[in-house]
C-alpha positions in Angstrom: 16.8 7.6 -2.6 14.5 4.6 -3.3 11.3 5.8 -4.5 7.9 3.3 -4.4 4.4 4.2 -6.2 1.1 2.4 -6.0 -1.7 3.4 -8.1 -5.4 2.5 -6.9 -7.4 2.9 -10.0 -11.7 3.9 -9.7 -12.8 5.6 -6.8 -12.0 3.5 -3.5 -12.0 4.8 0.2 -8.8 5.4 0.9 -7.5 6.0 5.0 -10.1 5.8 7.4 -13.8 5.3 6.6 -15.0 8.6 6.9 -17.0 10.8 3.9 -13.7 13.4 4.0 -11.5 9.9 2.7 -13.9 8.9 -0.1 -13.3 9.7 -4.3 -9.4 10.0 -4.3 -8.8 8.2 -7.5 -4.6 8.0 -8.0 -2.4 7.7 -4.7 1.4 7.7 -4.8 3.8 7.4 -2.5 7.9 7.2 -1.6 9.9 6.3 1.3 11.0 10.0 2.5 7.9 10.1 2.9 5.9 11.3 1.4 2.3 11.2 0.1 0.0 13.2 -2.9 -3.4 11.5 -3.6 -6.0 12.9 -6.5 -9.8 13.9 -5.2 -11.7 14.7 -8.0 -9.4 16.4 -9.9 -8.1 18.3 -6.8 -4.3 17.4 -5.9 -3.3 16.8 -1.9 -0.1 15.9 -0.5 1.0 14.8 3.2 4.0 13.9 4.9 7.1 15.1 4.4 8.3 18.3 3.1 12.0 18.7 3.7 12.7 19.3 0.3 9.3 21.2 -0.3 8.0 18.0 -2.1 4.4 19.1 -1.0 4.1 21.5 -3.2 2.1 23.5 -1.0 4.0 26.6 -0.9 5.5 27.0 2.7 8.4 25.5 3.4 11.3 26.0 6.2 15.0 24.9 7.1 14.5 21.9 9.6 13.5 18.7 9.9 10.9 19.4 12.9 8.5 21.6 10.9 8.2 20.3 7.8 5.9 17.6 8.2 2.1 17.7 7.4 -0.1 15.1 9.8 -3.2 15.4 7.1 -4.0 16.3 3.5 -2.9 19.4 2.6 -4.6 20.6 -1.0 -1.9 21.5 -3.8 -2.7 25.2 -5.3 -6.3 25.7 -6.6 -7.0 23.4 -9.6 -9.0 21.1 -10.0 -7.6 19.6 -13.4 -4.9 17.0 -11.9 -4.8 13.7 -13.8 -1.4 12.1 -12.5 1.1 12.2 -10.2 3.9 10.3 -8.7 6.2 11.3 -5.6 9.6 10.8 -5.6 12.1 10.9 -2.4 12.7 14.3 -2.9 10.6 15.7 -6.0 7.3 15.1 -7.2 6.0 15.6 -11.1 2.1 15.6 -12.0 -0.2 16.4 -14.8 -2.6 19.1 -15.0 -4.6 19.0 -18.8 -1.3 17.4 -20.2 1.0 19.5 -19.0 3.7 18.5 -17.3 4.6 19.8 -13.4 7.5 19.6 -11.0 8.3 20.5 -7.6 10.4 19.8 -4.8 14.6 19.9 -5.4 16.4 20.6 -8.3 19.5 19.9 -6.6 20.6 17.1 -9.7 17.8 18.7 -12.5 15.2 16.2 -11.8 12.7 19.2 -12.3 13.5 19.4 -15.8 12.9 23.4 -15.7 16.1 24.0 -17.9 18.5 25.1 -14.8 20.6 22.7 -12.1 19.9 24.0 -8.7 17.9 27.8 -8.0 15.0 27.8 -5.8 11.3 30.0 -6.1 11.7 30.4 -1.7 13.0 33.3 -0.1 13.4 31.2 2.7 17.1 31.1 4.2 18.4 28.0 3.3 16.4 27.2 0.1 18.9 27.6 -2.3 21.0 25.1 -0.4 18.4 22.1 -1.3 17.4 23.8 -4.1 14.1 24.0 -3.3 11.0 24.9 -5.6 7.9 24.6 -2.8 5.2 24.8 -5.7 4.3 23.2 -9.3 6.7 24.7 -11.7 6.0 23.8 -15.6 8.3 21.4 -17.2 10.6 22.5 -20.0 8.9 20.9 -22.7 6.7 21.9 -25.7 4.6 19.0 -25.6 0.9 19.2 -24.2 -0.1 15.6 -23.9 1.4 13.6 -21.5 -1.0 11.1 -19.5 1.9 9.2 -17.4 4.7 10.5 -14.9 7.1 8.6 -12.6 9.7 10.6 -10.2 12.4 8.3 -8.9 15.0 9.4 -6.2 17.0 12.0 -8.8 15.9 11.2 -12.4 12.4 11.9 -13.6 10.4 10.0 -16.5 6.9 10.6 -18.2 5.1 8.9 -21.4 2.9 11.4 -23.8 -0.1 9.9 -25.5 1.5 8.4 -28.5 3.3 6.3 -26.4 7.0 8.1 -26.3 9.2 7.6 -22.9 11.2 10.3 -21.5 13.3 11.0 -18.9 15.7 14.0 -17.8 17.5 14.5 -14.2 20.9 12.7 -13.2 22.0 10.0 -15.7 24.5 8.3 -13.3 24.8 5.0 -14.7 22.9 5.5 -18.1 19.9 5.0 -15.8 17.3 7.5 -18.3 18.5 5.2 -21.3 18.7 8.4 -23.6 21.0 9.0 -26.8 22.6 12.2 -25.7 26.2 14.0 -25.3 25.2 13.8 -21.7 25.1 9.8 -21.2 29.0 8.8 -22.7 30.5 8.9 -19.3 27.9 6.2 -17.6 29.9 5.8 -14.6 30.1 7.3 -11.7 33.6 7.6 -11.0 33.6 11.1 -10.4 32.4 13.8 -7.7 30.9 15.8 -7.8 28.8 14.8 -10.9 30.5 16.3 -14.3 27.5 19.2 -15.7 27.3 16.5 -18.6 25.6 14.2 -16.9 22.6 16.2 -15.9 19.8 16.4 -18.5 17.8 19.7 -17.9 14.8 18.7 -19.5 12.9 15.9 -21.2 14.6 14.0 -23.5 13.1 10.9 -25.4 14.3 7.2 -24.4 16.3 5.5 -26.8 17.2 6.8 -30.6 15.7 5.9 -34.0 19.4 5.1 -34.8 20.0 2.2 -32.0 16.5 1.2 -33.2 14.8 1.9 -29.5 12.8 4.5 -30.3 9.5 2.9 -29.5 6.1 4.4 -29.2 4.2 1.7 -27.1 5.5 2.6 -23.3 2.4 1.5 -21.6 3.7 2.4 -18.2 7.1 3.2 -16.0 8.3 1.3 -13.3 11.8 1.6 -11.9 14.1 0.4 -9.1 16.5 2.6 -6.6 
């Protein structure tokens, strides 16, 4: 799953000129697709929804019903500083803490568990589907910078620290853990080691990558 992001930074009109497009601040979007966009402070998301990557709270089995033609706003806060959508999760940052949603079907929520759902829809569990914000598994409180890919997720806190958790085919999160010595992907379905269920810094102060200045993610497929 190929994921794309495009940040527009200050306040710029954003769709149509119209006074209901005006003050969204951070817009990302990926090729399922799907779109979340930042109004002062207030998160919205449009498009797709097949893996509940809205974050809105509904979602059904089927293609047909799970789309959304116009912004649809994300809970009830108004405290959102980043967000980045992914093919089929989305992370964001709410007063530096750390969100996911969307599926968990590889870990990419980092929420500590492969897989489970928070639907009681049929069919959830299948595409391990979490349809609302669920908090990272993480004690840290300060992250400013988040980028979900197609099934590995990465964030930077305010000292400058990259990490990344989800599906490590291929060494792709570049972490020093039990979990990245098989790097290929030979086998399937993906051995449990190769999921990381939670945030784990980039690099080791060993192997001398353990740098602190990460101004910003960007990533391929």
């Amino acid at each position: 799953f190929p994921s794309h992001d495009r940040k527009y930074e200050g306040s710029r009109n954003i769709g149509y000129r119209s006074s209901c497009s005006r003050n969204f601040t951070d817009l990302r979007f990926s090729v399922e697709p799907c779109c979340c966009a930042i109004r002062d402070g207030e998160l919205y998301a449009w498009g797709s929804n097949i893996f509940g990557q809205l974050g809105i709270g509904s979602w059904v089995v089927g293609y047909s019903n799970n789309f959304k033609k116009y912004p649809v706003k994300v809970g009830s806060h108004n405290d959102w500083t980043q967000v980045s959508a992914g093919a089929i999760h989305t992370l964001g940052v709410r007063n530096g803490i750390l969100y996911a949603w969307g599926s968990n079907y590889f870990g990419q929520l980092g929420i500590g568990v492969i897989g489970g759902t928070n639907s009681t829809q049929p069919g959830a569990d299948d595409f391990a589907i979490y349809m609302s914000p669920q908090i990272v598994c993480t004690p840290f409180t300060d992250w400013v910078d988040v980028k979900a890919v197609s099934v590995q997720s990465f964030a930077i806190r305010s000292d400058g620290t990259l990490y990344g958790w989800g599906y490590n085919v291929y060494c792709s999160l570049g972490i020093n853990d039990v979990g990245s010595t098989t790097c290929d992907d030979s086998q399937l379905p993906p051995p449990p080691e190769k999921f990381i269920l939670f945030p784990q810094q980039v690099g080791s102060i060993a192997d001398n990558y353990s740098y602190n200045n990460w101004p910003c993610i960007v990533t391929g497929k």
